[in-house]
C-alpha positions as CSV (number, residue, x, y, z in Angstrom):
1,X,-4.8,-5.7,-11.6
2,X,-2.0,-6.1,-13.5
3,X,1.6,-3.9,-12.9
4,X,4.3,-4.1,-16.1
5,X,7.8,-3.3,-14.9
6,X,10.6,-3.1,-17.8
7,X,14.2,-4.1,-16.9
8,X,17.2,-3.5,-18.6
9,X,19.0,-6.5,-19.5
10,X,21.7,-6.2,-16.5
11,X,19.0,-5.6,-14.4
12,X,17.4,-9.1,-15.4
13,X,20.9,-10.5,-15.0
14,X,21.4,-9.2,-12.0
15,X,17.8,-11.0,-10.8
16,X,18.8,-14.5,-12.2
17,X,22.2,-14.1,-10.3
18,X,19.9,-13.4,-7.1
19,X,16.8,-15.5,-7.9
20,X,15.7,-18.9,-9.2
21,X,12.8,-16.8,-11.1
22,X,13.1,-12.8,-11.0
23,X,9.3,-13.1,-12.6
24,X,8.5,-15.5,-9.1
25,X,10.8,-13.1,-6.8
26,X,8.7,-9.9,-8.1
27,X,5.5,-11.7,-8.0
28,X,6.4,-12.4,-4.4
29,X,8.1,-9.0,-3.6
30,X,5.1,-7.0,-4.3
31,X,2.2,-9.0,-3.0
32,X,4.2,-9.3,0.4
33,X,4.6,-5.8,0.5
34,X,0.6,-5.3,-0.1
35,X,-0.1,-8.1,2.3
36,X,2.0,-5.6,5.0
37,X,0.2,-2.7,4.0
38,X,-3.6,-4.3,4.2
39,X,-2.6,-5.7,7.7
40,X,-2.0,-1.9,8.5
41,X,-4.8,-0.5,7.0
42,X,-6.7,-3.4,8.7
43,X,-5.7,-3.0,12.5
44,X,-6.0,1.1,11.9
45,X,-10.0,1.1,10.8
46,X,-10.8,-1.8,13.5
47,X,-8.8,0.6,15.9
48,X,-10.9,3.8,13.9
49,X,-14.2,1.7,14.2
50,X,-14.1,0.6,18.1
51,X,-13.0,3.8,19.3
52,X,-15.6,5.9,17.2
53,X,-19.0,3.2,17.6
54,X,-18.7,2.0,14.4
55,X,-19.5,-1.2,13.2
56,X,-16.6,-3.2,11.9
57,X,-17.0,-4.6,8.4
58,X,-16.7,-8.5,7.9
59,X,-13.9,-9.3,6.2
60,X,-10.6,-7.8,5.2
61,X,-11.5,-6.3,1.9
62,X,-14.1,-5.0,3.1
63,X,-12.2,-3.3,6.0
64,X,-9.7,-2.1,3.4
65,X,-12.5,-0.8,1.3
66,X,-14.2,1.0,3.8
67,X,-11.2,2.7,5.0
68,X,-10.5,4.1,1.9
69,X,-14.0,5.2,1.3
70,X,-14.4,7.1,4.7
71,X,-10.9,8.8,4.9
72,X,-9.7,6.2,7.6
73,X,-6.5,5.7,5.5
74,X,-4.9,7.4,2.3
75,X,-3.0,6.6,-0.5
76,X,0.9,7.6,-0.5
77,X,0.3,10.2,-3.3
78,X,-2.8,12.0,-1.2
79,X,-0.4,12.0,1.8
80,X,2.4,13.3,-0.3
81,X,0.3,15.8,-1.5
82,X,-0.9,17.2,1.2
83,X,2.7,16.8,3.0
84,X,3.9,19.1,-0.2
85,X,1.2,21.3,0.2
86,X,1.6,21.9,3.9
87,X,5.2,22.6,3.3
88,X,4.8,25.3,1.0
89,X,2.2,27.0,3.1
90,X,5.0,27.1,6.0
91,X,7.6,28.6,2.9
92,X,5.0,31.3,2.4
């Protein structure tokens, strides 16, 4: 998967003056931040599939895969959504 990100050219300055390499620094920045969100996803389906009988899958991706297949975990837009949904209902 590839993600493109577009910087102004103060921005970029502003990442040398912070970073050795703003390329290695956003590399970094962003797979640390999935490798944070897996390891929550992770210990919430072993914690779904314990407590409901469920066998738990053999490695990490598949964790993360089943989790997303069987509504263990969303994404950040479907909880948004539904978070934006739910509030309108209570406006009604």
């Amino acid at each position: 998967m590839n993600i493109t990100i577009t910087l102004t050219d103060t921005q970029y300055k502003g990442l040398q003056y912070a970073a050795l390499s703003p390329e290695d620094w956003a590399t970094n920045a962003v797979t640390e931040r999935a490798r944070i969100a897996n390891d929550e996803i992770v210990k919430t389906t072993v914690e779904y599939c314990l407590d409901n009988g469920v066998q738990v899958p053999a490695t990490r991706e598949e964790i993360v895969a089943y989790a997303f297949a069987n509504g263990v975990v969303k994404t950040a837009a479907e909880r948004q959504a539904e978070a934006e949904a739910l509030m309108a209902s209570m406006e009604a």
